[in-house]
KEKE-3310 file (N, C-alpha, C; in steps of 0.2 Angstrom, whole numbers, plus 5000, padded with zeros to 4 digits):
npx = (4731:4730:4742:4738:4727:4736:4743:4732:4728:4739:4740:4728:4731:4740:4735:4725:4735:4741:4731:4718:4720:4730:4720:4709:4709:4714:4728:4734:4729:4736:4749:4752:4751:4761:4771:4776:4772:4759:4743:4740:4752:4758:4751:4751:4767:4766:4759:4768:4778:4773:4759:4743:4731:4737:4737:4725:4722:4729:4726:4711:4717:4728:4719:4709:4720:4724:4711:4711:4721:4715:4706:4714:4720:4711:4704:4717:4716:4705:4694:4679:4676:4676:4684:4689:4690:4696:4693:4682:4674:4667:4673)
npy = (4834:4835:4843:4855:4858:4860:4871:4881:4881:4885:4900:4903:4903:4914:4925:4928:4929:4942:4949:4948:4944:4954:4964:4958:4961:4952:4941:4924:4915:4903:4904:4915:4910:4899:4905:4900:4897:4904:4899:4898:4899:4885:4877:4881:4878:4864:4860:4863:4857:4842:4838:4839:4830:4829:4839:4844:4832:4837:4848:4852:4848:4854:4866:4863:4863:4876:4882:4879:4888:4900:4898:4899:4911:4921:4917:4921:4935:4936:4937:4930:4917:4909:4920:4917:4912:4901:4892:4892:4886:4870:4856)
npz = (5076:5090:5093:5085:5094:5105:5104:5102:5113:5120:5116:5119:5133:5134:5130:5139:5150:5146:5142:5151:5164:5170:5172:5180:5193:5205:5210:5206:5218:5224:5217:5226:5241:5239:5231:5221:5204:5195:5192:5177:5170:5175:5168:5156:5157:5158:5146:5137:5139:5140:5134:5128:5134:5145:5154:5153:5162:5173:5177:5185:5196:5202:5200:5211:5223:5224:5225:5241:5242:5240:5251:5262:5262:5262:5276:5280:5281:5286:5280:5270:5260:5243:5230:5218:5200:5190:5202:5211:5206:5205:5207)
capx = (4725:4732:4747:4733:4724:4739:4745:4726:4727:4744:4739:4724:4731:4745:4730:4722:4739:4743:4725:4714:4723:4734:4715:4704:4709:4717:4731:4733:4729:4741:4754:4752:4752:4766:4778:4777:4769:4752:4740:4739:4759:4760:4746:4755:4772:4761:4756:4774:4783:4770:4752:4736:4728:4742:4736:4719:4722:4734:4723:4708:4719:4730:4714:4707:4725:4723:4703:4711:4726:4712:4701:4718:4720:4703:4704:4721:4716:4698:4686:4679:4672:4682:4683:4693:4687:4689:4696:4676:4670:4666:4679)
capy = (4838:4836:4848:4860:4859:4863:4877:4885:4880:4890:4906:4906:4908:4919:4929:4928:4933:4947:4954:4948:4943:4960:4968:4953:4965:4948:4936:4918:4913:4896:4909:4920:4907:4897:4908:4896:4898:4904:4890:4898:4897:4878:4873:4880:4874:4858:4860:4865:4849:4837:4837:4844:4827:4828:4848:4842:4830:4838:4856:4850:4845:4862:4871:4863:4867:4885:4884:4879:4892:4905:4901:4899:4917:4923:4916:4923:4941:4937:4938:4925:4916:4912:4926:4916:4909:4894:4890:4892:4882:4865:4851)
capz = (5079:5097:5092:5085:5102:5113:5100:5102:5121:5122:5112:5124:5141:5132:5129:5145:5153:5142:5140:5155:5170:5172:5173:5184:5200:5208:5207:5209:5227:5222:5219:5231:5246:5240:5231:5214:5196:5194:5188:5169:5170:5177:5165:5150:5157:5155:5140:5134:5140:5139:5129:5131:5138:5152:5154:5155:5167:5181:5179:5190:5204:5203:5204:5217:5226:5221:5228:5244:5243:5242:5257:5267:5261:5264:5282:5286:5281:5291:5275:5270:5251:5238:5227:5213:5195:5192:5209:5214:5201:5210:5203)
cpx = (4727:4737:4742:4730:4728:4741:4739:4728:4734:4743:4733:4725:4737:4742:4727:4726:4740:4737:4721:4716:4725:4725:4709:4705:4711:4723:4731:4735:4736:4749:4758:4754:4759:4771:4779:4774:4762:4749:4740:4745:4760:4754:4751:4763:4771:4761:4762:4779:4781:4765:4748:4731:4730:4739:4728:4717:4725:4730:4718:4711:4722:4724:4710:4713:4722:4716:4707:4716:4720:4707:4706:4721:4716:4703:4710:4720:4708:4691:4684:4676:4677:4679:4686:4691:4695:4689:4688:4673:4671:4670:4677)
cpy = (4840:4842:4854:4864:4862:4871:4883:4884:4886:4898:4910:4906:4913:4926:4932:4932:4939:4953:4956:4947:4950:4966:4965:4957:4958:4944:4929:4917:4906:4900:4914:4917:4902:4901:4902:4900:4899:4899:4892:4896:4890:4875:4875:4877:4863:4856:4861:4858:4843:4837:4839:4839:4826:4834:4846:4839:4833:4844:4856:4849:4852:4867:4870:4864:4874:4888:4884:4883:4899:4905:4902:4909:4922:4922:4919:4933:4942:4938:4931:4923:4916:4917:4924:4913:4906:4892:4889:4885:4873:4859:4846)
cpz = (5086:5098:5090:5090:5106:5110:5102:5111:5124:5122:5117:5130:5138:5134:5135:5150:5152:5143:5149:5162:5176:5177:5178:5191:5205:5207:5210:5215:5228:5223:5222:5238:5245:5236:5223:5208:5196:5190:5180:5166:5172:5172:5158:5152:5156:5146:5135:5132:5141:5134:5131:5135:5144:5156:5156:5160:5175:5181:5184:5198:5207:5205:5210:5225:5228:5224:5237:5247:5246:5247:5262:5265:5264:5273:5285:5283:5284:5287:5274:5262:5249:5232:5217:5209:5190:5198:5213:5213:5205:5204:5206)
residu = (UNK:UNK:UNK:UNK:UNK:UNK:UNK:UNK:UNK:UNK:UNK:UNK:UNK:UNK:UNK:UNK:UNK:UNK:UNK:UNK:UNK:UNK:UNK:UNK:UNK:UNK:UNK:UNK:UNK:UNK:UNK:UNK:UNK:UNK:UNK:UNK:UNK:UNK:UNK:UNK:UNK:UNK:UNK:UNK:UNK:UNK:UNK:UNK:UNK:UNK:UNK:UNK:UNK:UNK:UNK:UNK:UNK:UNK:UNK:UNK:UNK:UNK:UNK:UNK:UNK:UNK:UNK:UNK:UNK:UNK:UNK:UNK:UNK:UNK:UNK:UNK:UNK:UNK:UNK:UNK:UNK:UNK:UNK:UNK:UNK:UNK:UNK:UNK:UNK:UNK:UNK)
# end
């Protein structure tokens, strides 16, 4: 079942990259400020080379990273709020 789960869990940020991403009007604040792998791409390189309860565990902290990439974003362009989902979403 686990293998099911990452197989569904891959297909869906695939999707997400492919379909919805290119078209959300922003990209990730995480890889934007350091010059790394967007969180959909480090969650699936997760999910690739370990298991989806490793993915489920290390993604929480990544987005809270990624929340903090984007208010240092926000503050160095002088606007302010995060603008970024899930990056918002309280963790």
């Amino acid at each position: 079942m686990e293998s099911f789960a990452s197989r569904v869990a891959l297909v869906s940020l695939n999707s997400y990259q492919k379909h919805l991403s290119p078209r959300k009007g922003f990209s990730c604040p995480h890889r934007l400020l350091y010059g790394s792998e967007s969180c959909s791409d480090y969650v699936k390189d997760i999910l690739i080379n370990h298991d989806l309860k490793t993915a489920i565990q290390m993604a929480p902290q990544r987005f809270k990273s990624c929340k903090i990439a984007a208010q240092t974003l926000q503050t160095q362009k002088g606007g302010g709020g995060c603008i970024v989902i899930p990056c918002c979403i309280p963790i």
